[in-house]
N, C-alpha and C positions, 0 to 999 in steps of 0.2 A: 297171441303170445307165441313167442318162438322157439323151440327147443333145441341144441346142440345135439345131434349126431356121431358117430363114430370117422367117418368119413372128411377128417381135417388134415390140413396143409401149413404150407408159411408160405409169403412174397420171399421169394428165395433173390429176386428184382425186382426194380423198379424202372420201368423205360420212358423216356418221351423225346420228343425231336421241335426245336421249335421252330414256327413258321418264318422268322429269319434266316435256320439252318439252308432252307432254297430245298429244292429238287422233293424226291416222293417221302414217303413216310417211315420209310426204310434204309438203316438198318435205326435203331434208333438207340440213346445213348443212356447211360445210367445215372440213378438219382438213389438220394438215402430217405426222401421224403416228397411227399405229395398230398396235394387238395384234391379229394375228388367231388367235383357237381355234377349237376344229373344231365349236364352239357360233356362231360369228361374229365379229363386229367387237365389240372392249370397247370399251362405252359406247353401243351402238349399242342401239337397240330397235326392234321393228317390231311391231306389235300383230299384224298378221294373221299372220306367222313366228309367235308367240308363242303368241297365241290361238286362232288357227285350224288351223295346221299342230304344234302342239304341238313350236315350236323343230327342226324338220327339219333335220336337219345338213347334208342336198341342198340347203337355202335358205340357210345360210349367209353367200352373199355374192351380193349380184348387181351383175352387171357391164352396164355400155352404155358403147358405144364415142362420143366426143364425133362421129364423124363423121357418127352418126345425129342427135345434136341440131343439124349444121348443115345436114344435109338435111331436118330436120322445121321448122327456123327456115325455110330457103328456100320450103317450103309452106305459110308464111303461122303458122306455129305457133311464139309466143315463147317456146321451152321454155329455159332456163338449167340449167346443171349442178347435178345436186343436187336435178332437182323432177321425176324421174321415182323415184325412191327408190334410185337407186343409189349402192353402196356406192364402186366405182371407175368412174369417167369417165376410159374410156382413150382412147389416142389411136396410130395405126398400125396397127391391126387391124382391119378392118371387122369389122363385125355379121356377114356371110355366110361369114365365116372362121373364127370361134370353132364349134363341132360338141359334140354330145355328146360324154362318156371325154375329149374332149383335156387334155391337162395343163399348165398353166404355171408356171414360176418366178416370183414376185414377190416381191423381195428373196429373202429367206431361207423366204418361205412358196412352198411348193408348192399349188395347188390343180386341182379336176379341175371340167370343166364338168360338170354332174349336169341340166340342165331348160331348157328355154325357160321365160321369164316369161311370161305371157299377160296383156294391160291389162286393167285391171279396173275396176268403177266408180269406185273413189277417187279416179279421177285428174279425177272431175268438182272435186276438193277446188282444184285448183289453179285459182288465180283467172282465171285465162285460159281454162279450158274453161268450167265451171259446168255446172249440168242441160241448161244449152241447147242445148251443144256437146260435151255426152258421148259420142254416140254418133259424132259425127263423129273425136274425136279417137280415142275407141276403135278407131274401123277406119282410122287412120290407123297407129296402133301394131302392127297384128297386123302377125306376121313379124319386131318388130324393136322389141320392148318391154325385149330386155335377154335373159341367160341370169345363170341360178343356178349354182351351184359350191360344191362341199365343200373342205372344209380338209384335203388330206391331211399336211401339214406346217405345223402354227402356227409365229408367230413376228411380227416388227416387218417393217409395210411403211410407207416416206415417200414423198411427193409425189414426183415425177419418177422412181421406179425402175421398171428396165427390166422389164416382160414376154416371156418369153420363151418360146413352145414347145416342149416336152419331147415326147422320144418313147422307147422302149426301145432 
């Protein structure tokens, strides 16, 4: 059985990119609704999930909290939701409160954080960093580039629903 916590948020977004859009997984675009399966977001595509990690079901979904892109805007970094590849841009939960194993309700979907994200070069793709400014934004990211999550419960999640942490 699952108990709700104090520790809740909302999908403040919803991102995905699909594999017609072409090119990396980034920056990716918004949605008012989505399916998730223990594959990911439908309609959603990420080349490197895909190609590199041969669809990991631990990459599923990845989550950053918006309270990171307004502390990464305040350090001079014009990041928008949606152009770091995240799937949900939430909001009430910092970065330093989501952990590995935790589990949260969103809507009807359950999911379990499974990974830190670690930045990676792509994010030179975003027109704001470029080769120049990769390595600075790279190490601006470590510690808080986002975490991955498996689908332990697919189902429909909409804008504004609530996050909630789950515990036994």
């Amino acid at each position: 059985m699952f108990l709700c916590v104090n520790m809740d948020g909302i999908v403040y977004q919803i991102n995905v990119k699909s594999e017609a859009s072409g090119g990396r997984g980034l920056p990716k675009k918004s949605v008012d609704i989505v399916v998730l399966t223990r594959q990911g977001l439908v309609g959603d595509f990420n080349r490197y999930r895909h190609e590199e990690c041969h669809d990991d079901p631990d990459k599923a979904v990845l989550i950053f909290p918006l309270e990171t892109i307004v502390q990464l805007n305040s350090e001079g970094w014009p990041v928008q939701l949606g152009d770091i590849g995240e799937n949900f841009t939430t909001q009430g939960i910092p970065y330093e409160y989501f952990a590995i194993d935790q589990r949260y309700k969103v809507g009807e979907v359950i999911i379990q954080i499974s990974k830190v994200c670690d930045p990676c070069s792509n994010l030179r793709h975003l027109p704001y960093v470029g080769q120049e400014n990769k390595a600075r934004f790279v190490k601006a990211l470590v510690g808080r580039r986002g975490w991955y999550a498996r689908v332990l419960k697919g189902g429909e999640v909409k804008v504004k629903e609530s996050i909630q942490q789950l515990t036994d």
